[in-house]
C-alpha positions, 0 to 999 in steps of 0.5 A, spaced: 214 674 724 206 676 726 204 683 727 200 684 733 195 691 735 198 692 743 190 693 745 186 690 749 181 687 744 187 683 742 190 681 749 187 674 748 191 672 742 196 675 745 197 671 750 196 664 746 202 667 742 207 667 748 204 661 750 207 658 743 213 662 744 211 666 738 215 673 737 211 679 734 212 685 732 207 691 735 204 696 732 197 701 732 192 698 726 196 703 721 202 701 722 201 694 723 197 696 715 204 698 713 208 692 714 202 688 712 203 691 705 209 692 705 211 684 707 215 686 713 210 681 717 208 674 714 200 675 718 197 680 722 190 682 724 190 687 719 184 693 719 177 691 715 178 696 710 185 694 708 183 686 707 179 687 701 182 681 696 187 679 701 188 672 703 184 672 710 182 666 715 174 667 718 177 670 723 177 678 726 176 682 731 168 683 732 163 687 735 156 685 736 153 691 738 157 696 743 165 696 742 166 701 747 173 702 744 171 706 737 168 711 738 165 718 735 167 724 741 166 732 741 170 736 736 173 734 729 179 729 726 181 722 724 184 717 729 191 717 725 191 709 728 185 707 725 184 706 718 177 702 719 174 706 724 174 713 721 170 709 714 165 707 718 164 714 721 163 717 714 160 711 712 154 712 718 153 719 715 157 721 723 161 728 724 165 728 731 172 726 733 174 719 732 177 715 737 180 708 737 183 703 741 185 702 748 185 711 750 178 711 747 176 708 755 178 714 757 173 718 753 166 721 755 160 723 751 161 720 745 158 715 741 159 708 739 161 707 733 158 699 733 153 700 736 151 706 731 152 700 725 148 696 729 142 700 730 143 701 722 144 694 719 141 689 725 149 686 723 155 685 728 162 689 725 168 687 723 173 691 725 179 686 722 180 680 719 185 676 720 191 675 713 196 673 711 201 675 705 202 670 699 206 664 702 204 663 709 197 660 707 198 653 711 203 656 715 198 660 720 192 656 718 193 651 723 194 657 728 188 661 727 184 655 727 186 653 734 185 659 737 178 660 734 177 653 738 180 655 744 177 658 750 183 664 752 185 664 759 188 670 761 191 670 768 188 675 773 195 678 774 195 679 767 189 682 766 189 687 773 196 690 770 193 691 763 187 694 766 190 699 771 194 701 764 188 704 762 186 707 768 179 700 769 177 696 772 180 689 773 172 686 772 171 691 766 177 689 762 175 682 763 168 683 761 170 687 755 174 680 753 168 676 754 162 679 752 165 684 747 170 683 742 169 676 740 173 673 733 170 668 729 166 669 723 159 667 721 155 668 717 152 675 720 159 677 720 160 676 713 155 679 711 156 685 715 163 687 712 160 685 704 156 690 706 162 695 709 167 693 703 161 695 698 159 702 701 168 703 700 
């Protein structure tokens, strides 16, 4: 069984599992961690911060500069759905009230964690990898591997429907998804989370 994070950022990935018949279990990123280490879930993409000596693909969730869905807002508090995200605000030396996901495009005159890490490090940020537990290396490989491979489409009645969930335009969450949050890792991006895991 694979973990699914239900946000937008994963709505590709998402598609290409139900297209492969593929059932997941959902979650936050908290929880989708829990179930990772507790082995209730063969694979997941699981927070950066929690994937430090596990069996990962080149594969995450990514942000070259702006993110939009991880944010530093007026107030105080962690996000209890985040694990990575609030890291990153300590790490950044940042103070306010950390909000992630799909509720963040909701949020006004706040800052951009990503693009915070971006101005810092020149680097792109790994908000998650992809991992597996111990026995399901082969298993997935292939998966990961094809769907890095191949351009996602999502059906325009798919995407308007997520899109009015959260309250933005359909031309917004399409823009999101293709000049965002990408997921293959490079060499820039594999130095980016060296540098993260590093600072824990």
């Amino acid at each position: 069984m694979l973990g699914h994070i239900d946000y937008l950022n994963l709505l590709p990935f998402y598609q290409f599992l139900k297209k492969k018949h593929i059932q997941v279990k959902k979650g936050v990123p908290s929880e989708i961690n829990l179930m990772f280490e507790k082995k209730q879930i063969d694979a997941a993409f699981i927070s950066s911060v929690k994937s430090k000596n596990k069996k990962c693909f080149n594969a995450g969730i990514i942000a070259k500069k702006e993110v939009k869905t991880v944010l530093l807002c007026p107030g105080n508090g962690i996000d209890t759905d985040s694990a990575t995200s609030n890291i990153l605000a300590k790490q950044l030396k940042l103070k306010g009230k950390v909000v992630i996901g799909d509720k963040a495009f909701k949020e006004k005159n706040c800052i951009d964690l990503a693009n915070e890490w971006y101005k810092k490090y020149k680097l792109p940020f790994v908000f998650a990898r992809f991992c597996v537990n111990k026995d399901y290396y082969k298993k997935y490989e292939k998966l990961i591997n094809e769907f890095l491979k191949t351009k996602q489409k999502i059906p325009y009645l798919t995407l308007k429907k997520y899109a009015k969930k959260l309250g933005i335009s359909t031309n917004e969450a399409k823009e999101y998804l293709e000049e965002i949050i990408y997921y293959k890792m490079g060499h820039k991006e594999k130095k980016a989370l060296k540098i993260f895991l590093k600072k824990l």
